[in-house]
C-alpha positions in Angstrom: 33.9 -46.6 35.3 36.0 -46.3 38.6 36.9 -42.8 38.3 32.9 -42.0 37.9 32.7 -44.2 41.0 34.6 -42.5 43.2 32.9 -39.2 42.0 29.8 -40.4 43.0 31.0 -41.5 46.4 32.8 -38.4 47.2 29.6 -36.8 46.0 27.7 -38.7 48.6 29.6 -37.7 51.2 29.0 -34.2 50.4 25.6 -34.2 49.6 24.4 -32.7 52.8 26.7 -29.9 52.0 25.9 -29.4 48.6 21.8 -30.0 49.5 22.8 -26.6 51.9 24.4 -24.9 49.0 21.4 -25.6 46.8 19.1 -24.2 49.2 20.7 -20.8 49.8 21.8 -20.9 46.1 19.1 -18.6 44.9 16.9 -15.9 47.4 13.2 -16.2 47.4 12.0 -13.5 45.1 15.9 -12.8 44.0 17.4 -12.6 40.5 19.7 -14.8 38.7 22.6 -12.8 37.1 23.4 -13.7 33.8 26.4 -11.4 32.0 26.9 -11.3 28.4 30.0 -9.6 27.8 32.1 -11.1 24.3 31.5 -14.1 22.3 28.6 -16.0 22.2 27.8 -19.4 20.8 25.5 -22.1 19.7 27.2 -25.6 22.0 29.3 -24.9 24.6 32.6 -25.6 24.4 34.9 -28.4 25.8 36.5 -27.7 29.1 39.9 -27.7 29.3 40.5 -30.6 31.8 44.5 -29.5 32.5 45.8 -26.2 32.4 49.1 -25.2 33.1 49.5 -23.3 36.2 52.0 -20.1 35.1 49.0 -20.3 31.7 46.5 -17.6 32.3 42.9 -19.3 31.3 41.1 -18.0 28.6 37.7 -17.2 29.7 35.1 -19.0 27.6 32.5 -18.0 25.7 28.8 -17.8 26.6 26.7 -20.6 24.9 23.2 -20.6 24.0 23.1 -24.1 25.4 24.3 -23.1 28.8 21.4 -20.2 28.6 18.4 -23.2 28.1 20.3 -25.7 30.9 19.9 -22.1 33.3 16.8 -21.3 32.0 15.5 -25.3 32.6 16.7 -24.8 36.2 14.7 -21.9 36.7 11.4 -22.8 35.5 11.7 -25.5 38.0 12.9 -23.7 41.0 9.7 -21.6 42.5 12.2 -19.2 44.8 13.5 -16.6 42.1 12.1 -14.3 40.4 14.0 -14.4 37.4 16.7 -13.6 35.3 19.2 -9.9 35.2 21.0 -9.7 32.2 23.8 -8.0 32.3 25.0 -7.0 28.7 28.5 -4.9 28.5 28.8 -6.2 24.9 27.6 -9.0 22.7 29.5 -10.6 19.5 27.4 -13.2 18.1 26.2 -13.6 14.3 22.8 -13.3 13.4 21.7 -16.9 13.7 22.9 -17.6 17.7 21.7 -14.8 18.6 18.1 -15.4 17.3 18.8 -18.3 19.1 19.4 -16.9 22.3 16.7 -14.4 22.0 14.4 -17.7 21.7 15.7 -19.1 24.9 15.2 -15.9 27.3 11.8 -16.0 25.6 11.1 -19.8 26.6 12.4 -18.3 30.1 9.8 -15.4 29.7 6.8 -18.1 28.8 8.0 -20.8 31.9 7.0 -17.6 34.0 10.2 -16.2 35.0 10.7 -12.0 35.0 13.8 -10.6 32.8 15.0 -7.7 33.3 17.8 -6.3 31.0 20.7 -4.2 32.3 23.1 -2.6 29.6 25.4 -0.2 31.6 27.7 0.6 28.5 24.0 1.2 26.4 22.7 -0.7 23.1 23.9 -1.4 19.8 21.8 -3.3 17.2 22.6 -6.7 18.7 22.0 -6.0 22.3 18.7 -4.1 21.9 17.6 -7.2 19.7 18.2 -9.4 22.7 17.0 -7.1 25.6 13.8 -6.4 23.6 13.0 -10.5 24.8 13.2 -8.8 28.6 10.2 -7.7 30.3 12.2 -4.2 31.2 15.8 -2.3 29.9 17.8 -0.3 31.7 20.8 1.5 30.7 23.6 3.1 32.4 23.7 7.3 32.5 24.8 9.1 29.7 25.4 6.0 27.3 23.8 5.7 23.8 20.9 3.6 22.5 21.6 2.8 18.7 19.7 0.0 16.9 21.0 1.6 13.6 20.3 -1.3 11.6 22.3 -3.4 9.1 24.7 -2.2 6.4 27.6 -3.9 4.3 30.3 -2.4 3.0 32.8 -4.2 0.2 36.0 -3.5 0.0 37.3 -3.4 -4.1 41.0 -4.1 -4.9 41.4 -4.4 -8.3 42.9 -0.7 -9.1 45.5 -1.5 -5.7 46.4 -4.5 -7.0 46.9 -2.9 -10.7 49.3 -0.1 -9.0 51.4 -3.0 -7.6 51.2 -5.0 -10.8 49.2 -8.1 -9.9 46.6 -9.1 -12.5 44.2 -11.4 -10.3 42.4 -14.2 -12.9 39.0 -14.9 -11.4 37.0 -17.9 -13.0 33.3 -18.4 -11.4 30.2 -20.4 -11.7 27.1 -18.7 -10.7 26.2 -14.8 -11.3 25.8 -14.6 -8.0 29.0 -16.2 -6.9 30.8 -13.1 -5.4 34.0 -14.5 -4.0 36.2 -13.2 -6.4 34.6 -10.0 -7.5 36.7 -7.5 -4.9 39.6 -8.8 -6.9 38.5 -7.4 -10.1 35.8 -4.9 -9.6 35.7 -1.4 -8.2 32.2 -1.5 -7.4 29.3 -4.4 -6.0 27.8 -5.9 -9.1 23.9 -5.8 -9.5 23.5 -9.5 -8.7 25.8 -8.9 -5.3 23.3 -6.1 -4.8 20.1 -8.0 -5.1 21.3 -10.9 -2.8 22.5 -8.8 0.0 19.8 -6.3 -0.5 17.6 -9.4 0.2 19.9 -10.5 3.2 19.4 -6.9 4.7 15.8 -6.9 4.4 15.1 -9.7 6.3 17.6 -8.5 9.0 15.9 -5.4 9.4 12.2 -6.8 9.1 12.9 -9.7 12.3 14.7 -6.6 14.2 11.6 -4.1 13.9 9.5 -7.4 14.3 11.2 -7.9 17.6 11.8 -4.5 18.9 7.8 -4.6 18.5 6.7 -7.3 20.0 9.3 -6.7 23.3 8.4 -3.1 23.5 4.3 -3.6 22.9 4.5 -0.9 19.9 3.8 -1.5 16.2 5.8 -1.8 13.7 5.8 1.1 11.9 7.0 2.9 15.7 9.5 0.3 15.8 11.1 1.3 12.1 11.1 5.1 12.9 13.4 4.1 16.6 16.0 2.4 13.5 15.6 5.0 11.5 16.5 8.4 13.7 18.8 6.4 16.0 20.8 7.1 17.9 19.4 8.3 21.4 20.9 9.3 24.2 19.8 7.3 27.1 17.1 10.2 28.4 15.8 10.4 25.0 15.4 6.6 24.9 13.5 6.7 27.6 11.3 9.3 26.6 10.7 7.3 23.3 9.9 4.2 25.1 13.0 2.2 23.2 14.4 1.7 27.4 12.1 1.8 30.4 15.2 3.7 32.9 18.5 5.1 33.1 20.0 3.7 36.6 23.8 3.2 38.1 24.3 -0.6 39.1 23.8 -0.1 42.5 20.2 1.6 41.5 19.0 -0.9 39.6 19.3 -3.4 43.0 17.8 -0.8 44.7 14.6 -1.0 42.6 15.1 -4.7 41.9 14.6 -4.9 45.5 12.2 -2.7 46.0 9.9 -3.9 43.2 9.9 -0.3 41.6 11.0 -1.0 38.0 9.0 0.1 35.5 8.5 -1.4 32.3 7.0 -1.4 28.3 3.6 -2.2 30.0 3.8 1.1 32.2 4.1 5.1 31.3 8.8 4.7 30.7 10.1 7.7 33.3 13.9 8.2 34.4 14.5 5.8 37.4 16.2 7.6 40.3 16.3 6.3 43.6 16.8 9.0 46.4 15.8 9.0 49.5 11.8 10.0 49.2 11.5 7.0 46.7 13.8 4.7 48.9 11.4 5.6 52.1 8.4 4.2 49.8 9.8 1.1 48.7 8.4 -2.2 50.5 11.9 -2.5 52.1 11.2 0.0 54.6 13.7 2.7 53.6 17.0 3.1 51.8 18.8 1.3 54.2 16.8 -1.6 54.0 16.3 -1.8 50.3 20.5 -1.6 50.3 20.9 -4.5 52.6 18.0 -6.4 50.8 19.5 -5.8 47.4 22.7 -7.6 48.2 20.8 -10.6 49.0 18.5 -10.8 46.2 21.5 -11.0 43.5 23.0 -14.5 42.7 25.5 -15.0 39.5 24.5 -17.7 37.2 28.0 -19.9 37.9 27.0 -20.2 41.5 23.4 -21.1 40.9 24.4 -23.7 38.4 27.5 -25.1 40.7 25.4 -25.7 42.8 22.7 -27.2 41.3 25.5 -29.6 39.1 26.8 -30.3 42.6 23.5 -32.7 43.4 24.0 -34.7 39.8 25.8 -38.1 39.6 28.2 -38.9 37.1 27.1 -42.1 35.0 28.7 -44.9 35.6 27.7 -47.0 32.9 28.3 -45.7 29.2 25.1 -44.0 27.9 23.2 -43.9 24.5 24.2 -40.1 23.2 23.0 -38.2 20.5 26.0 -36.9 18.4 27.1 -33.5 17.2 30.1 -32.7 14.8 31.0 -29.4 14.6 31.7 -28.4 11.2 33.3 -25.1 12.0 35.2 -22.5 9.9 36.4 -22.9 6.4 36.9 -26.0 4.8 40.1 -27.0 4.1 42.3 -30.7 3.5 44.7 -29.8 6.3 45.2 -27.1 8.3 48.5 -25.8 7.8 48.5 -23.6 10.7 46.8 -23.0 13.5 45.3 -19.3 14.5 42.1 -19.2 12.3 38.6 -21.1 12.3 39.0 -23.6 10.4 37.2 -27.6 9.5 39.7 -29.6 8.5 38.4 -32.3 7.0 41.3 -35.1 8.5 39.8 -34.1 11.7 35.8 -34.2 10.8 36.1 -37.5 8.4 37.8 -38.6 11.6 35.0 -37.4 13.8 32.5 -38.6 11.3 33.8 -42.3 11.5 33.8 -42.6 14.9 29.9 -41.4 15.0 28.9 -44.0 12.6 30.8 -47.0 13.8 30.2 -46.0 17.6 27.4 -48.1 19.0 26.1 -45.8 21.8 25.8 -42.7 19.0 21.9 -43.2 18.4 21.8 -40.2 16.1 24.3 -37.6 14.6 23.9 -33.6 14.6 26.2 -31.6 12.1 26.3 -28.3 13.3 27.7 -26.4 10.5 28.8 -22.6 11.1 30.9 -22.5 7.4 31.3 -20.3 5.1 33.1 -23.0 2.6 36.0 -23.6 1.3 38.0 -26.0 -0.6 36.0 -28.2 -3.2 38.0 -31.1 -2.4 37.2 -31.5 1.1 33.8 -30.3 1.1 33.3 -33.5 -1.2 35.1 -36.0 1.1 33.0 -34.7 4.1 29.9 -34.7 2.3 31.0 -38.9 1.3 31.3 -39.5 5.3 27.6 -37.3 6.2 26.5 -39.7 3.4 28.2 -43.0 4.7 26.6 -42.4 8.3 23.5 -41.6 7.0 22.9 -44.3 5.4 23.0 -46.4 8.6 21.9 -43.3 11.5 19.9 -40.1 11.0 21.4 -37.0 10.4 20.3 -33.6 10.8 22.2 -30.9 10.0 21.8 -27.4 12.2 22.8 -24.5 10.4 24.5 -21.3 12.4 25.5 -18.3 11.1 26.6 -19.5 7.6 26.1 -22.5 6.0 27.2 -21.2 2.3 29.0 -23.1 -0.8 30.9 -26.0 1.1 28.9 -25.4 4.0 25.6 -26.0 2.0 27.6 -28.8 0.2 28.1 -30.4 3.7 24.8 -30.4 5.1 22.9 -31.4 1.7 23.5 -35.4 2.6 21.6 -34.8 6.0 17.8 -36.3 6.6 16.8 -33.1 7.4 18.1 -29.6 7.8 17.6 -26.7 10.4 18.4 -22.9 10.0 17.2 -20.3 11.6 15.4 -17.6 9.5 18.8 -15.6 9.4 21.0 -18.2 9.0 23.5 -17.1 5.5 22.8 -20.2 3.5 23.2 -21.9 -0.4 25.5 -20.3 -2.4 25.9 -23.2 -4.6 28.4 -22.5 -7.3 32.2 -22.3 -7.7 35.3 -20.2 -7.8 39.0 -20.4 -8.8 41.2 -17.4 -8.6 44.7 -17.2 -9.3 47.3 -14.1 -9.6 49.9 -13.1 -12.1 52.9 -11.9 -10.7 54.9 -11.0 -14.2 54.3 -7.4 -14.1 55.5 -7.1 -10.3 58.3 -8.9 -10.9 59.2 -6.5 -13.9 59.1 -3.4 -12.1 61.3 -5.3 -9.1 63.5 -6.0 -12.1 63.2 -9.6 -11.8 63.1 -11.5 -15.1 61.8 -14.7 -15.4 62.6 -17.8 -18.4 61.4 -20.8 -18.2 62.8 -24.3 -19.6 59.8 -26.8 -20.3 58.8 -30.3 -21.2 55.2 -30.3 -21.9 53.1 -27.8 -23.2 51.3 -26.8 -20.0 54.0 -27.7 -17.6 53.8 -24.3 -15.9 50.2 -23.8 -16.2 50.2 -23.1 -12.6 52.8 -20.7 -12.6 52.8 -17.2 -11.0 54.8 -15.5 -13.4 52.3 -14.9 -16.1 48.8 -15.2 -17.5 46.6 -18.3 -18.6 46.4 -18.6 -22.5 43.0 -19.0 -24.1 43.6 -22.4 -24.4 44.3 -22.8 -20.6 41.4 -20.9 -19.3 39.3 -23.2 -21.3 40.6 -26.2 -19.4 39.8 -24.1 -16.2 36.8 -23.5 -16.9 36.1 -26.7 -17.9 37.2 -28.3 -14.8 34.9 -25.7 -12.9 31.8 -26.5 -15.1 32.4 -30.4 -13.9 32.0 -29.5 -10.3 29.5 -27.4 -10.3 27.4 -30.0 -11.8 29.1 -32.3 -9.4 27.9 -29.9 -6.7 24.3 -29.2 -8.1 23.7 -33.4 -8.1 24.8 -33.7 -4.9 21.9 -30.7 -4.1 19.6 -32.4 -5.9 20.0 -35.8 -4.6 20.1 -34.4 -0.6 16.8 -32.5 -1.8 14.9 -35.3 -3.7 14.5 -33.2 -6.4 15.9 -32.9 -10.1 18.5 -31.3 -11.1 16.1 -29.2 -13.1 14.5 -27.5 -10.1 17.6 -26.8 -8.0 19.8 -25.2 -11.1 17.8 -22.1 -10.9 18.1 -22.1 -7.4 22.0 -22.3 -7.5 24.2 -19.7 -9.8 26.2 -18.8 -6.4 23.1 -17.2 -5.0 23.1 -17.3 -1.0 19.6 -17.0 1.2 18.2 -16.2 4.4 17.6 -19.0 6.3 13.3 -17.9 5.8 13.7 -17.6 2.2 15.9 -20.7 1.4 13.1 -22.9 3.0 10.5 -21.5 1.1 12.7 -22.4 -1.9 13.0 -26.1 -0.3 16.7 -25.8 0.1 15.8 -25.8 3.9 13.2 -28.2 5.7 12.7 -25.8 8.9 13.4 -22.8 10.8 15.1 -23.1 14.5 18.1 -23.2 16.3 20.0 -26.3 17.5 16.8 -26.9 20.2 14.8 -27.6 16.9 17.3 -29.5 15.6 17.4 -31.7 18.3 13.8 -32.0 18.8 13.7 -33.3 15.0 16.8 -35.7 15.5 14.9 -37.5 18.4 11.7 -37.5 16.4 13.5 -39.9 13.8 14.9 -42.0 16.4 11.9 -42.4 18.0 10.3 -42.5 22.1 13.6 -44.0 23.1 15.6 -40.8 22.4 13.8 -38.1 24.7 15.7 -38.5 27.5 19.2 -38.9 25.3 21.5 -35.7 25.6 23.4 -34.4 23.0 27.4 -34.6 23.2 30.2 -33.6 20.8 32.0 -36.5 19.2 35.3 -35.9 18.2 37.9 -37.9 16.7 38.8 -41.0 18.4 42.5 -41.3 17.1 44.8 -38.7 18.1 45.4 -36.5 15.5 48.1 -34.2 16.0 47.2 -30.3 16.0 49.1 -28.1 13.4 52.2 -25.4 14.3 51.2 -22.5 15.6 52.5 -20.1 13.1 51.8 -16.4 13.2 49.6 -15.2 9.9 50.4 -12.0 9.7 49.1 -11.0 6.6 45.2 -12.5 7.1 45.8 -10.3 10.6 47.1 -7.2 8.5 44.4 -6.9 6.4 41.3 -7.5 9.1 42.9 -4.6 10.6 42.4 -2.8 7.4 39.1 -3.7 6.8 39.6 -6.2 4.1 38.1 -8.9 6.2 37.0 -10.8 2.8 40.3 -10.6 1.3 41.7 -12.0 4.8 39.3 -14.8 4.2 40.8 -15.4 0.5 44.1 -15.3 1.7 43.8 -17.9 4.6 41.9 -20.7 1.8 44.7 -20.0 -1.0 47.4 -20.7 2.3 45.2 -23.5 2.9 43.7 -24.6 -0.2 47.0 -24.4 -2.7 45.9 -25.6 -6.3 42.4 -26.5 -4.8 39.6 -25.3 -6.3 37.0 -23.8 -3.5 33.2 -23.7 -2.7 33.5 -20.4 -0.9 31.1 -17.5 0.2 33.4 -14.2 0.3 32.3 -12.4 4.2 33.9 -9.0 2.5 30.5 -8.0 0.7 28.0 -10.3 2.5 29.4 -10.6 6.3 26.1 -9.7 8.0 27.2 -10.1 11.5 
């Protein structure tokens, strides 16, 4: 309380210099400059409140949450004209960046202009974002590719033969593909039909988009995806882009009002000196001097506008969000991957519940699974606080096997209509070392008490009698794991068993099979969280909730061989590699990325 005290005094004493700042923070009839260029992501993340000085910072990534607080800003503010994006690259799944599409739409519809700059050209991503702008321009002799969606599996079973590993893979589901790179050589028909159905809906909301933003129909937009790629000209000509400019041309005709766009006849932009005498700056000196006014970067027009807000003094009602990240694991062993471990969220999902100013709790779940166990205890803790708050959960990217298990105890659940979702089965894999250890000439003997004492022994291969047990065990949870469905869904266990078998969804197609109440991003979410609340929620923000006890973090050990075989391709198999680190003698609620990663 007396540290946001004397924030709000010093801030006092420098309002009239921060009411200054606001006022030149964006030119009349100027642009905002947003740049994409990395990661992007649903929340933004924490700020890091002390760095060391000789420690370089690590830039972070662009959130779609910072997009609608800038977008908020400029509905309100009647001086510019809108937003530039600035897009050298973009690395965000499909869900966030539906979401972020949304947001620069909302911008579009408050009556702001967008205009889309992608100096290094388009890929599939970028073009699906830029098609929200009113106009695209790319950068000379770049490439315009929105080639679509394709997945390709990697199959280890006749490598892992050579070397003399026999991988045992024990599954619930037909669909459940975790294991299958292990022992196949090719995709199964059931892995084909679900990501078949997974690539369909990708491609239908990319030609639906690239539609609508470009004013064409469909059937236009399909044949762009289907002789792609252009070269910048040629996109042009083809309408896919409205002009090819260098940076400094593009604030030339920013400036001088001369940008075409989708609504007009598309023609290369070039800005000599005939068209630079026409523009309503009066000539190409003036449009130059004008164009460095009318350009403000979005960290300077938010600074400045944060600069006029007070800090609370008095603890305020929030609306909670846990961020069930990564794969599911008891403990992280290590750090260096993206993982939830459940000491930290069962942590995190205490302090929600017993925390008097948390009205309401958000689980934003970006998971592709993982172990069994933990997924089970998290889902206990969702259930605990939902039995005395509301819970909605907002799925990302993937909310598959654990990550479906998770979210099933919320009131509601949220997915946008690519969001990689269900999955609802199990998997246990183990490998058999004997032969490998033969050819190394390394014998092994064994002295026993107990019949099974080394069932879980590398050395050799389960007996019938053993797999039985195995499969057994997995047969419990999957019923364990189509109850818990059930129960989260109101519905018997009847309905959702057909539903399950390891099958994962579009986020469109798994709330047409109920397994999803309704489509949005975290905005939607939100918006159904302070519904359930009630009036007294709309003017409560969202903010993270993390553990209240310290928790110490894990070593940072290298993991080289998870970052050997990404390199390689074998992203799935890096994924299997990290959860058996993790997850030793676990079973796991996993959806395998190497024949399913969409993003």
């Amino acid at each position: 309380m007396i540290a946001a005290l004397l924030v709000n005094v010093l801030r006092l004493l420098l309002l009239p210099v921060s009411a200054l700042r606001w006022a030149f923070a964006a030119p009349r009839g100027g642009y905002v400059v947003l740049e994409i260029d990395g990661r992007v992501v649903d929340l933004q993340p924490p700020r890091v409140r002390l760095a060391l000085p000789w420690r370089r910072r690590k830039r972070a990534p662009l959130s779609v949450e910072r997009v609608r607080e800038l977008g908020k800003h400029l509905m309100r503010d009647p001086r510019p004209a809108g937003l530039l994006l600035r897009m050298r690259s973009v690395h965000a799944g499909p869900a966030v960046a539906a979401s972020l599409r949304d947001a620069l739409l909302e911008i579009r519809a408050g009556g702001k202009d967008i205009v889309a700059y992608l100096p290094m050209g388009a890929d599939t991503t970028t073009l699906l974002l830029a098609s929200a702008a009113r106009a695209i321009v790319v950068g000379p002799e770049t490439l315009v590719s929105p080639l679509g969606f394709a997945v390709e599996g990697r199959y280890v079973r006749r490598a892992l033969e050579q070397v003399g590993v026999e991988p045992e893979v024990f599954a619930k589901g037909m669909y459940k593909n975790a294991g299958e790179v292990l022992v196949r050589d090719t995709m199964s028909a059931a892995q084909r039909e679900q990501v078949g159905a997974l690539l369909d809906g990708r491609l239908g909301d990319l030609t639906a988009a690239l539609a609508q933003g470009r004013r064409v129909d469909r059937e236009t937009a399909a044949l762009w995806i289907d002789e792609a790629p252009f070269g910048a000209e040629q996109a042009v000509a083809r309408g896919i882009v409205d002009a090819v400019a260098y940076e400094d041309e593009l604030e030339h005709m920013l400036a001088a009002g001369s940008l075409p766009c989708a609504t007009a006849a598309p023609r290369r932009a070039e800005i000599g000196a005939e068209d630079a005498d026409r523009a309503p700056g009066g000539g190409a000196r003036a449009a130059a001097r004008h164009s460095k006014k009318c350009l403000v970067s979005a960290d300077r027009y938010l600074g400045a506008r944060r600069a006029l807000s007070m800090t609370p003094v008095w603890p305020r009602p929030v609306l909670g969000v846990v961020e069930v990240h990564g794969a599911i694991v008891s403990r992280a062993r290590f750090r260096g991957a993206s993982l939830a471990s459940e000491e930290r969220l069962v942590a995190s999902l205490r302090a929600a519940r017993q925390n008097p100013r948390v009205q309401g709790v958000i689980l934003h779940i970006d998971s592709p699974g993982g172990s069994a166990l933990a997924s089970d205890r998290i889902h206990h803790e969702v259930t605990r606080l939902a039995e005395v708050k509301p819970v909605v959960a907002c799925l990302s990217n993937v909310a598959a096997s654990g990550g479906y298990y998770v979210a099933a105890a919320a009131h509601a659940i949220v997915a946008q209509p690519q969001t990689i979702t269900g999955s609802i089965g199990v998997v246990s894999a183990r490998f058999a070392l004997g032969p490998l250890l033969e050819r190394l000439g390394v014998s092994t003997d064994v002295v026993k008490r107990g019949a099974r004492a080394d069932l879980f022994s590398p050395s050799r291969k389960l007996d019938a009698g053993e797999r039985a047990v195995v499969e057994r065990e997995l047969d419990a949870i999957y019923a364990a794991f189509l109850r818990v469905v059930a129960r989260g869904r109101r519905r018997p266990v009847e309905e959702i068993e057909p539903l399950a078998q390891g099958r994962v969804y579009s986020g469109a197609d798994a709330q047409a099979r109920g397994l999803v109440d309704m489509l949005g991003g975290f905005e939607r979410a939100l918006h159904e969280l302070r519904q359930m609340i009630g009036p007294k929620a709309a003017a409560i923000e969202p903010a993270i909730v993390r553990a209240s006890r310290y928790i110490p973090p894990p070593p940072l050990l290298p993991a080289p061989v998870p970052t050997l075989l990404q390199l390689l391709g074998l992203r799935g198999i890096a994924q299997e590699v990290a959860l058996a680190v993790h997850c030793e003698g676990e079973r796991v609620l996993a959806y395998c990325a190497e024949a399913g990663d969409l993003d």
